[in-house]
C-alpha positions in Angstrom: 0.0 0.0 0.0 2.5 2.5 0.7 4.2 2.2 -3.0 0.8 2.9 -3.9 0.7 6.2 -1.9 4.5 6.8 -3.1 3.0 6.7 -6.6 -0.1 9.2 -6.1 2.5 11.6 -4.2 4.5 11.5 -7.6 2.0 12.1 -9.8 0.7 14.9 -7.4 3.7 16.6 -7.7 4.2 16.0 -11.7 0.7 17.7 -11.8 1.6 20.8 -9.9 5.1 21.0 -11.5 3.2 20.7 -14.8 0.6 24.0 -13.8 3.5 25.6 -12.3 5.3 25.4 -15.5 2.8 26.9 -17.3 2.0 29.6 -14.9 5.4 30.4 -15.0 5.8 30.0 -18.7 3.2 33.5 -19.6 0.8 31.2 -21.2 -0.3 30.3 -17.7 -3.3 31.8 -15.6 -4.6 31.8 -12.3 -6.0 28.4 -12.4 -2.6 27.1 -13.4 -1.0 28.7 -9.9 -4.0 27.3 -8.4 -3.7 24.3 -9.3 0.0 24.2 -8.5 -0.8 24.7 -5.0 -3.7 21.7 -5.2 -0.5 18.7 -6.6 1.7 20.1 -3.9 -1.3 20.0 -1.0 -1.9 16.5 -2.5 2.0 16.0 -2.3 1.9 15.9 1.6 -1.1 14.3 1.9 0.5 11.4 0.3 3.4 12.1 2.0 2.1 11.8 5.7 -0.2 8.8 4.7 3.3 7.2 3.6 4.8 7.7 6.6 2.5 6.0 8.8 3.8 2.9 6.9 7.3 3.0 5.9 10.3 4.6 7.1 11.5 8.2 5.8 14.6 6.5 4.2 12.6 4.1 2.2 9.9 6.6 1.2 11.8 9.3 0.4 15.1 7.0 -1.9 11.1 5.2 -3.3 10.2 9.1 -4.0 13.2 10.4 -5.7 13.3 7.5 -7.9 10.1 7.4 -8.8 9.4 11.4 -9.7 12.9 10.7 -11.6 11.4 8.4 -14.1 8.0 9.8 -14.6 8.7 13.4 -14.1 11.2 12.8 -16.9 9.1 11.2 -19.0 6.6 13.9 -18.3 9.3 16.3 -19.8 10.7 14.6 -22.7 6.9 12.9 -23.8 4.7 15.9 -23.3 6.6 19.0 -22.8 9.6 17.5 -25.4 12.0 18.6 -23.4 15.6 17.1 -24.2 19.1 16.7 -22.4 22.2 18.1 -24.3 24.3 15.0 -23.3 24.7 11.2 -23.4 26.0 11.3 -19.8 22.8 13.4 -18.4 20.7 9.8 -19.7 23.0 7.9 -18.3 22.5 9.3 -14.8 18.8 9.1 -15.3 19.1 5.5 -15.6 21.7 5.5 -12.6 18.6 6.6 -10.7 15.8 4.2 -11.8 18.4 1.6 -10.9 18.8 3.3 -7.8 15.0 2.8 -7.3 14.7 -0.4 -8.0 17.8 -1.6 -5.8 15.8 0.2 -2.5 12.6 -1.5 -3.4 14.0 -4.3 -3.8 15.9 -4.7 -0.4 18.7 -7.3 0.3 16.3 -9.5 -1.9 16.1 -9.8 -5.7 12.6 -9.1 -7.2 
């Protein structure tokens, strides 16, 4: 359950990084900051609901890894957004390994 609630923290957060981009952006209005604020209120919802569960080390290495992968995909998918390097995607897949390796524990998945 608490992966679960690591998941709907991320995509809270993609969602108010995506209205916060566009607010920021000029194209953006009101609702856009608005609905910045909501992801980020829906951010430590999930958060504390998380914690009640699973350590702060587990949730927040499970966290990282996981806004790394979608957020970036996010990015490069919808916004096409691109790195200028080889060694920038390399380090993104450092940290999905990264994520995988803490969710996985001292057991292989």
């Amino acid at each position: 359950m608490t992966l679960l609630n690591v998941l709907a923290m991320t995509l809270a957060e993609i969602f108010g990084n995506a209205n916060f981009k566009h607010f920021a952006g000029g194209a953006g209005h009101r609702g856009h900051l608005v609905g910045g604020f909501v992801g980020y209120l829906g951010v430590m919802f999930f958060l504390v609901k998380s914690f009640s569960s699973a350590s702060m080390l587990w949730v927040g290495a499970m966290w990282e890894g996981m806004i790394t992968l979608l957020g970036s995909a996010y990015a490069f998918f919808i916004l096409g957004e691109r790195f200028n390097s080889w060694i920038q995607y390399a380090g993104l897949g450092l940290g999905i390994l990264a994520m995988y390796m803490v969710h996985c524990g001292g057991e292989m998945c």
